[in-house]
ZARO-606936 format. One record per residue: x, y, z of N, C-alpha, C, O in turn; residue in one letter. Coordinates in steps of 0.05 Angstrom, whole numbers, plus 5000, padded with zeros to 4 digits. Layout:
N
XYZXYZXYZXYZA...
//
This chain:
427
501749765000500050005000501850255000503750275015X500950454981502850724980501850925003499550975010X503250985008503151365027505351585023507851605026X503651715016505151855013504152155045502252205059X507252255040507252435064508452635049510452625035X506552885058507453165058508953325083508253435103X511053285072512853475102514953335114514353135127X517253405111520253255127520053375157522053375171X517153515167517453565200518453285214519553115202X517853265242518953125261516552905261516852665266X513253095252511052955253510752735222508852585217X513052775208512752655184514052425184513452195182X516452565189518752315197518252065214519151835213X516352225234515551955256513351715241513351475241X511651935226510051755207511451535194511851295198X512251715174513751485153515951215168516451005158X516951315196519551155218516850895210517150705194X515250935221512750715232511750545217511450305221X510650755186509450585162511250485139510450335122X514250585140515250355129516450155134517650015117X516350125167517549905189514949735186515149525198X512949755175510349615184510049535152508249375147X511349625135510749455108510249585084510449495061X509549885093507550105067510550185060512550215074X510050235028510450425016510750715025508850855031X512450765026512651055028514551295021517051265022X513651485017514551684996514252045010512252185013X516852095016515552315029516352605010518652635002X514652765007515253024992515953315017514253395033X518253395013518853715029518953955011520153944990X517954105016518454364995520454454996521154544974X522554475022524454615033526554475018525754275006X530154555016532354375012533354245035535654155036X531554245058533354085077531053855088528853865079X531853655107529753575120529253695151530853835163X527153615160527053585195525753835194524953895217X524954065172522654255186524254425205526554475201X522954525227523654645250524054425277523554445301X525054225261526354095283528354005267527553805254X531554075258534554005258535354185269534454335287X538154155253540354395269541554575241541354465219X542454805244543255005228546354995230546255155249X548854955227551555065228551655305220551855405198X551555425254552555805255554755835268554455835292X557355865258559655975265560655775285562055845305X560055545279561655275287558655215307558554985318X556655375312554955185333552455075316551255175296X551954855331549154735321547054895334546554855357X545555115319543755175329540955045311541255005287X538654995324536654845314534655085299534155315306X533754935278531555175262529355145283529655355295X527755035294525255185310526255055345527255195362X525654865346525554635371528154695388529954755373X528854695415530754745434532154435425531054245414X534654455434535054175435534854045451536753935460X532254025462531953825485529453675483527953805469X528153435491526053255492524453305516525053165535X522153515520520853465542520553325570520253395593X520853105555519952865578522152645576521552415580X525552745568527952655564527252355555525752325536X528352155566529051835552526551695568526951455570X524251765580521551615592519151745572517451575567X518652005560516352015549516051965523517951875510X513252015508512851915491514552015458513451915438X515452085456517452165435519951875433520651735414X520551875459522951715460522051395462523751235455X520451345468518451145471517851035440518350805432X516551245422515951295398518751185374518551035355X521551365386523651225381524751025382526350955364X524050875403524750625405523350365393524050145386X520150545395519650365368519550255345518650045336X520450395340521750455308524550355296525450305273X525950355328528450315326531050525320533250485311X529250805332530950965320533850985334533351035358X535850965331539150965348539551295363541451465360X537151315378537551585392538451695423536751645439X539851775430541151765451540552025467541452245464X538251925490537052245497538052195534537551995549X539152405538541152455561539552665581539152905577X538752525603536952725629539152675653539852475665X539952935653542353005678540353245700538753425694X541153165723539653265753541353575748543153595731X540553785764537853895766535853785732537553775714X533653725723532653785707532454105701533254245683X530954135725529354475724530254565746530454435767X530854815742530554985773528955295763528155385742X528955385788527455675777528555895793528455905818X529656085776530456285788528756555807527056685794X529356635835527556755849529256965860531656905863X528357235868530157415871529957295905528157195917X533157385914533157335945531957485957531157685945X531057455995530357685999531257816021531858016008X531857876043533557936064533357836087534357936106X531857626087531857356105534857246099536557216116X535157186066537257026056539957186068540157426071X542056986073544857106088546157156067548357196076X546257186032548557266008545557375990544557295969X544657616010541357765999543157925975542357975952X545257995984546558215958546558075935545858185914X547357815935547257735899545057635884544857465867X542557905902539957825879538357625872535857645871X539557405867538057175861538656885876540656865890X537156705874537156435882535456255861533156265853X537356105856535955875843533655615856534955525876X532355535855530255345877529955155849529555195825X530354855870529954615841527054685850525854805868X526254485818523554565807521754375827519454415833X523154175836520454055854520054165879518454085896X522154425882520954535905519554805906519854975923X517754825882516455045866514455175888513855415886X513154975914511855075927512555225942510755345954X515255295948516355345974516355675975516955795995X515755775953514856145965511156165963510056375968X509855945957507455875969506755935999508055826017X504556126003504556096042503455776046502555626029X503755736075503055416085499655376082498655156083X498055626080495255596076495155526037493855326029X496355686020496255585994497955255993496955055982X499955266002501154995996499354735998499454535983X497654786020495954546033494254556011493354346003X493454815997490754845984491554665955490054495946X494154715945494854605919495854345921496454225900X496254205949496553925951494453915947494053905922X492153895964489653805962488553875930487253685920X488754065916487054025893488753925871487853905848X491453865879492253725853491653455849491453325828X491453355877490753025889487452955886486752725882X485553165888483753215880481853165854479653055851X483953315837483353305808484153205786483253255764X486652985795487752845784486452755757486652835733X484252505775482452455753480252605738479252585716X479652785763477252895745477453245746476253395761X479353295726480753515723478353795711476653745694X478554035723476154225720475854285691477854225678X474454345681474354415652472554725644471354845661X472554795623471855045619472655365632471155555635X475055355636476155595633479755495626480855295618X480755825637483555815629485855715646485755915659X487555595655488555525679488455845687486655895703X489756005681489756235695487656325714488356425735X485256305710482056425719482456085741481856115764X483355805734483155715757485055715786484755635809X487555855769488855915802488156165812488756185836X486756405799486056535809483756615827483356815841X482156375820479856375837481156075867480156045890X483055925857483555825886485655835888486055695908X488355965879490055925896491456245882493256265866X489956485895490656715880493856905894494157085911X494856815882497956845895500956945878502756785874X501157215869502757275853505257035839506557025817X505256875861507156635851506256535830507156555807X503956385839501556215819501956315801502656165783X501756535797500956675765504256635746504856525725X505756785765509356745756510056605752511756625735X509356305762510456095756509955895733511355725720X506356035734505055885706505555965694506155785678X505856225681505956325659509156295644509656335620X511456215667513856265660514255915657516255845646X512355705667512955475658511155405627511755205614X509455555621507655555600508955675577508855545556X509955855577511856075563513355875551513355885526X515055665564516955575563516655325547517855255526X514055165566514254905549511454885520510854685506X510355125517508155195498507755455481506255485461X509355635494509255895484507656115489507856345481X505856005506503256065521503656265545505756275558X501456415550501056515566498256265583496656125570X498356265617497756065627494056185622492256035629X493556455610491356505611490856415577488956555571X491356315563491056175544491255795540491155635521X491455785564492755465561489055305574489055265598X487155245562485155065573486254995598488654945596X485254945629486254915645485454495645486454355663X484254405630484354085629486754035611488053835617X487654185587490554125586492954205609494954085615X492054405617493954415637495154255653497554215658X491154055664492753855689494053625674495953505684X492953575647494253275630497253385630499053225637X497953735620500453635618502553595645504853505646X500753725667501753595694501853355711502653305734X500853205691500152895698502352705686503252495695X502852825667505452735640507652805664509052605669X508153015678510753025679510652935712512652965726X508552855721508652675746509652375731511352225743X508652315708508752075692511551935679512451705674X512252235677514552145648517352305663519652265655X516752425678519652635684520552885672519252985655X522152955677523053185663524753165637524952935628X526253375623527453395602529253255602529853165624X530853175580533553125571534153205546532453345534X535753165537537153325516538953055497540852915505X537753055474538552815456540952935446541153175442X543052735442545652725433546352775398545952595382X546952955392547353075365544853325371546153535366X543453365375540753535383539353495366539053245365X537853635342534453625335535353385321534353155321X537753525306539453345282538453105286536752975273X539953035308540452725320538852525318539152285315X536352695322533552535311531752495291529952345285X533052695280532152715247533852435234533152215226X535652525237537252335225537252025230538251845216X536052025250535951665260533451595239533151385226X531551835240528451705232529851795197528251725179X531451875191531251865157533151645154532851525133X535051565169536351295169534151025169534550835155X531551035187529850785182528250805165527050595160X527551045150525251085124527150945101526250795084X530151045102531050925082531550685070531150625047X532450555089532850215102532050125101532749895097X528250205102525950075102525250155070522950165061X527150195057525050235020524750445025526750535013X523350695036522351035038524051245024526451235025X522851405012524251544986523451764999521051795004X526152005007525152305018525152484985526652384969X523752694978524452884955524653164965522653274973X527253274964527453494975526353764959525853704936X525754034964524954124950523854094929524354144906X521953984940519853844921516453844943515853704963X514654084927513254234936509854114929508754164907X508954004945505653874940503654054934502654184954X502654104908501354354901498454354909497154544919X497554084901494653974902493953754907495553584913X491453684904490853394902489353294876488953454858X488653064876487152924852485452724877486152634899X482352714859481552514880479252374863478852424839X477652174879476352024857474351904880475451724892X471951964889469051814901470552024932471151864950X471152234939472552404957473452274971472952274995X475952074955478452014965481252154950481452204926X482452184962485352254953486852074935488251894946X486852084910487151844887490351924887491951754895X491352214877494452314878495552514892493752574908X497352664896498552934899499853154869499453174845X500453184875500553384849504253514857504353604880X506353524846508153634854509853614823510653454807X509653894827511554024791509853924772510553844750X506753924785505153834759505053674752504053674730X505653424763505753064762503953004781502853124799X503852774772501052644794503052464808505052414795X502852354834503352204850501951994856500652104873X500951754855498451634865499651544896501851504905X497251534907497151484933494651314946492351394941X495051084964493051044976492151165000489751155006X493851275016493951445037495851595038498151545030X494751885051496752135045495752305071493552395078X498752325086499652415110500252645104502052655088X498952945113500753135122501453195137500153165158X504553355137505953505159506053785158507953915166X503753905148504254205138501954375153501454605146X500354225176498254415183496354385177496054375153X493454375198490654385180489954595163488054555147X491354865163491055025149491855045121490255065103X494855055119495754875093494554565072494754525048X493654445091492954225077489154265068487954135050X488354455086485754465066486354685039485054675019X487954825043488754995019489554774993489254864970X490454584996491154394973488654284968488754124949X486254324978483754254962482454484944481454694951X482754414926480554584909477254734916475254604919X477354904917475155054921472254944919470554944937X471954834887470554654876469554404883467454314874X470854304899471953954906469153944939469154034961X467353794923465353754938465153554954464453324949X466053684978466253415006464653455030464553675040X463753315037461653355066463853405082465953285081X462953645105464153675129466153885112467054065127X466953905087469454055085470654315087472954395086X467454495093467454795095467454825118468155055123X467054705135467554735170469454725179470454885195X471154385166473954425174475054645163476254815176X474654665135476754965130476755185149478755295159X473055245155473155455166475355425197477255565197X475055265219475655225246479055185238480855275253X479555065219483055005220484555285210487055315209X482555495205483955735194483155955222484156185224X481855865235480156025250483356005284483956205297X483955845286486855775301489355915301490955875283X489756065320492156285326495056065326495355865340X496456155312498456015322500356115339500656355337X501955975360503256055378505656125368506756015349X506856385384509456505372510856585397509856615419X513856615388516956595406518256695400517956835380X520556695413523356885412524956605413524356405425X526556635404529756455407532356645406533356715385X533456705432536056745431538156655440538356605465X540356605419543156405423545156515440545656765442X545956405449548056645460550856375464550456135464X553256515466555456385457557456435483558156665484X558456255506560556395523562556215524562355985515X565156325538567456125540566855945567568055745574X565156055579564355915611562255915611560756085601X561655665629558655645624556455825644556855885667X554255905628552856165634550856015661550656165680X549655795663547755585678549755425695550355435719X550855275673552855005691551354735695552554535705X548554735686547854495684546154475651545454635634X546054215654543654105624540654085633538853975620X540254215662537154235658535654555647536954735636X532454575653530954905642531554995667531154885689X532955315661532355505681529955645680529855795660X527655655697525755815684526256105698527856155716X524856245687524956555702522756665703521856805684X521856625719518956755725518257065735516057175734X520757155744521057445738522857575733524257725746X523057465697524257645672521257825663519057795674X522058005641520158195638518357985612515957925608X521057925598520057625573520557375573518957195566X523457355582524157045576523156915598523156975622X522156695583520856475609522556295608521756135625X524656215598526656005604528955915588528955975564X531455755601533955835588534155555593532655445610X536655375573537955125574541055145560541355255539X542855045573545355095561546854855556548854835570X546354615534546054445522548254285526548354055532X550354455521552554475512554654245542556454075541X553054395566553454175592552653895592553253735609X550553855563551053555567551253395540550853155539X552253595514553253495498554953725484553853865468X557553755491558453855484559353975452560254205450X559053765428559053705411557253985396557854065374X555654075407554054275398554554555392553254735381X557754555405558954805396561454765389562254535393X563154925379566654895375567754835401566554875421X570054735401571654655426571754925445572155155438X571254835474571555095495569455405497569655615509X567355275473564955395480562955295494563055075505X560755475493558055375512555955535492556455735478X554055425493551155415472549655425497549655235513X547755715501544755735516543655865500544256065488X541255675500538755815485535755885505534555735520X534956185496534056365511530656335501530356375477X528756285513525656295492523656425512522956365535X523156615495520156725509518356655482519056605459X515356695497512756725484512856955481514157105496X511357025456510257215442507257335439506057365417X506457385456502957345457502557555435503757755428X498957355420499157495388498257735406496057695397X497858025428497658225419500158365419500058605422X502258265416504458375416506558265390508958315389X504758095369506558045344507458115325509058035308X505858325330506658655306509258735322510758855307X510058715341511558915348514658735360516058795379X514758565345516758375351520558515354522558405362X520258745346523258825361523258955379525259015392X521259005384520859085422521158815436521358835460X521258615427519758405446522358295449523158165469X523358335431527058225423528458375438530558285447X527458715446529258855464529058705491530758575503X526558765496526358635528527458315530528758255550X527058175515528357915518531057965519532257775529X532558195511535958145516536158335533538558385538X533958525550534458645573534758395591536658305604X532558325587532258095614535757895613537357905632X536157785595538757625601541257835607543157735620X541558065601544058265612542558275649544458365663X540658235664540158145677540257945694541057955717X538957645674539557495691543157315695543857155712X544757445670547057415671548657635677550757665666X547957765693550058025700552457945708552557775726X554858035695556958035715559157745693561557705693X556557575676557857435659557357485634555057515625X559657485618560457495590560157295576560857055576X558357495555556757215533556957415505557157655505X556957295490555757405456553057255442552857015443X551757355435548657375423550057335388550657475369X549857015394550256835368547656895350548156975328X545656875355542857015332540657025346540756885366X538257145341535557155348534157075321534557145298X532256885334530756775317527756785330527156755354X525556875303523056855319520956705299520956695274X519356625315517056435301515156515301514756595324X512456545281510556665280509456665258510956575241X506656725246505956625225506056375213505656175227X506556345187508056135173509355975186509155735182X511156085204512855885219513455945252515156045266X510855805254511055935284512855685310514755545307X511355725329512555565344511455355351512855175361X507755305347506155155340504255165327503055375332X502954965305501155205288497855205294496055305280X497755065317495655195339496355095366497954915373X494555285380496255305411494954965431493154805429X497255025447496454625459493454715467492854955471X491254445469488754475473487054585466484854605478X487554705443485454785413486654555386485854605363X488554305390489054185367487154035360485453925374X487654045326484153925315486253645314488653645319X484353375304485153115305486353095284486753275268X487152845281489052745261487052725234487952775211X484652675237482552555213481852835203481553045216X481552765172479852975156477552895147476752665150X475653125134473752915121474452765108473452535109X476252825090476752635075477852345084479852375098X477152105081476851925092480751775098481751685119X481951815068484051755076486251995072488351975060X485452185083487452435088487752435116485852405132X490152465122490652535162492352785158493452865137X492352885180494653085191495753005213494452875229X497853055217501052995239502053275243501653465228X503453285266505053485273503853665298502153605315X505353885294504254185314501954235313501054375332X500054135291497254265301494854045304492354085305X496353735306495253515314495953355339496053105337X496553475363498953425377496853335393494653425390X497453085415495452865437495052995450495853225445X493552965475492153155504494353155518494852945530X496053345523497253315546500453285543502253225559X500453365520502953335505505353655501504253825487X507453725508508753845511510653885481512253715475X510354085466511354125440511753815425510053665414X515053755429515353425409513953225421513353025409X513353275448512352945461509052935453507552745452X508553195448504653235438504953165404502953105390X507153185396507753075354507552785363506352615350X508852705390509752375382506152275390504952095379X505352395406502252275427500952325387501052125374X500352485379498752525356499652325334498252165322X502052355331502752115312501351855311500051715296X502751865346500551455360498151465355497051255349X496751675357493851675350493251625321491551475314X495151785302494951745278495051395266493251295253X497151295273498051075268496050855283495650625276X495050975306493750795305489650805286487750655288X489850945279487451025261488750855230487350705217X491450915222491150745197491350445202489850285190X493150365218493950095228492349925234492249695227X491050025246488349825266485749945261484249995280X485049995236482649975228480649955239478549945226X
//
């Protein structure tokens, strides 16, 4: 059976890892000259910096990405070194070294500028709601109605920022608790060996192996279809035939490859709702030092920077990522859309805040990179993603804007994928 796949993303690659380990045909088309989307790596001035994705795995070598990898067999080597997370908090004059401003607190001890009346309150309602998690509003509106505490707010928004791009008053508060359930579940980050690269490359090593043909710049214009199935693709004006056809390009993009004309039940709704979806947007800044700026391979978050919600300096646990006797941290805030017009303001304050939270250490600002629009940071925000199914019966979507409940940027591509795969597989 043929499939063909639109898109060398992370959500494509995982596809094709799966369906041509399982027997299909498959054929994947990229518009771009490279593969991996916004998940590889770039060579800038000897460092691997990655086109969209940090180089790190969510839920390191236990969640579902790596899980996903191993199914497949991909040869990927994802590395979780202690602290994971810590979070930076200004001292206060209780503390005996109050002059140097700040203190770091690991992340599982997030409660501890909580008073003892909120702490008790957020044991009890996380233990609470485990299973039957609140629904219909924003997490924001639900810590503010129970646990209303300048922290609460700082901490969500600067761990939301971080692992979604989000502001915590945009994040559904039932994704919220799934994705707090995941990381009771799965653990914290690690950071795969080669970075985005590393995994691109394992999964285009088993598409190959397995028969799978990548075409680079090579751009899917349209479709052809026959009883409103997907009969071909269309690319440089050739037909492709296909029995099933995967995209990695977005529900928005992929109803644009239907013809206007092309009379399908359900098909004006999805267009309308898959275009109707904000996508989430970021800052990325590199920064380059002879010493290391963190000192570990877990997220620093910063919950009171003015932008950046969080930093990782990679380079502490694979060195390989920069030239000899350097260090690689990469810097990411959210971008909330009412502030996406105005993205070199947003770039100022993001490199206020690190002359900040690195005072006193010497770094250089290897590039800023930002995502938005066309290429954002997801191409709808966690807990507005539409499903893998189209109307069309054998059309799916994969990726950023098909991502599972509960799923944290790559580990919500790998949860959507499983969903996907398992809709063609098991019938």
């Amino acid at each position: 059976m043929k499939v063909i796949i639109i898109g060398s993303g992370l959500g494509g690659l995982l596809s094709a890892a799966k369906l041509s380990k399982a027997g299909y045909e498959v054929e994947i088309f990229e518009r771009l000259p490279i593969i991996g989307g916004r998940f590889t790596n770039i060579l800038y001035q000897g460092f691997q910096l990655s086109t969209g994705a940090l180089h790190m795995i969510p839920h390191g070598p236990a969640g579902p990405l790596s899980q996903l990898l191993k199914e497949v067999g991909a040869d990927v080597d994802i590395i979780r070194k202690k602290p994971v997370s810590v979070i930076r908090i200004p001292r206060t004059k209780k503390d005996t070294d109050y002059k140097f401003g700040h203190k770091d607190l690991l992340f599982e001890d997030f409660k501890v500028p909580f008073s003892i009346l909120n702490r008790l309150k957020l044991i009890y309602y996380i233990a609470s709601t485990r299973k039957n998690p609140p629904t219909g509003q924003s997490f924001e509106e639900w810590c503010r109605k129970h646990i209303p505490q300048d922290w609460t707010h700082r901490i969500s928004d600067s761990f939301f920022g971080w692992a979604l791009s989000l502001k915590s008053a945009d994040v559904p508060v039932e994704e919220a608790f799934a994705i707090i359930e995941n990381l009771y579940r799965f653990g914290g980050p690690g950071i795969p060996m080669g970075g985005c690269k590393g995994v691109t490359d394992a999964l285009v090593d088993i598409i190959t192996n397995n028969g799978g043909t990548i075409h680079t710049s090579s751009e899917v214009t349209g479709f052809e279809f026959n009883n409103d199935r997907v009969t071909a693709v269309i690319v440089d004006g050739n037909e492709h035939a296909a029995d099933i056809v995967i995209s990695d390009i977005g529900h928005p993009a992929t109803a644009n490859l239907i013809r206007p004309e092309t009379d399908i039940s359900g098909m004006d709704e999805y267009t309308r709702t898959s275009k109707s979806l904000k996508p989430s947007a970021g800052i990325k800044i590199c920064l380059s030092s002879d010493k290391p700026l963190i000192g570990h391979g877990g997220v620093l978050l910063t919950p009171y920077a003015k932008r950046v919600n969080g930093i990782n300096e990679v380079t502490n646990v694979d060195p390989s990522l920069a030239p000899v006797g350097k260090h690689l941290t990469m810097a990411h805030q959210c971008v909330h859309w009412n502030n996406i017009d105005n993205l070199d303001r947003e770039i100022e304050l993001g490199l206020e805040d690190l002359k900040d939270i690195f005072s006193g250490k010497k770094y250089e600002v290897l590039l800023i990179q930002s995502y938005s629009n066309d290429w954002p940071v997801n191409r709808s925000p966690s807990g507005a993603d539409l499903q893998n199914r189209t109307p069309i019966p054998n059309l799916y979507v994969v990726g950023d804007g098909a991502k599972g409940k509960g799923g944290i940027e790559v580990e919500g591509i790998a949860l959507g994928v499983k969903n996907c795969m398992q809709e063609i597989l098991i019938p």
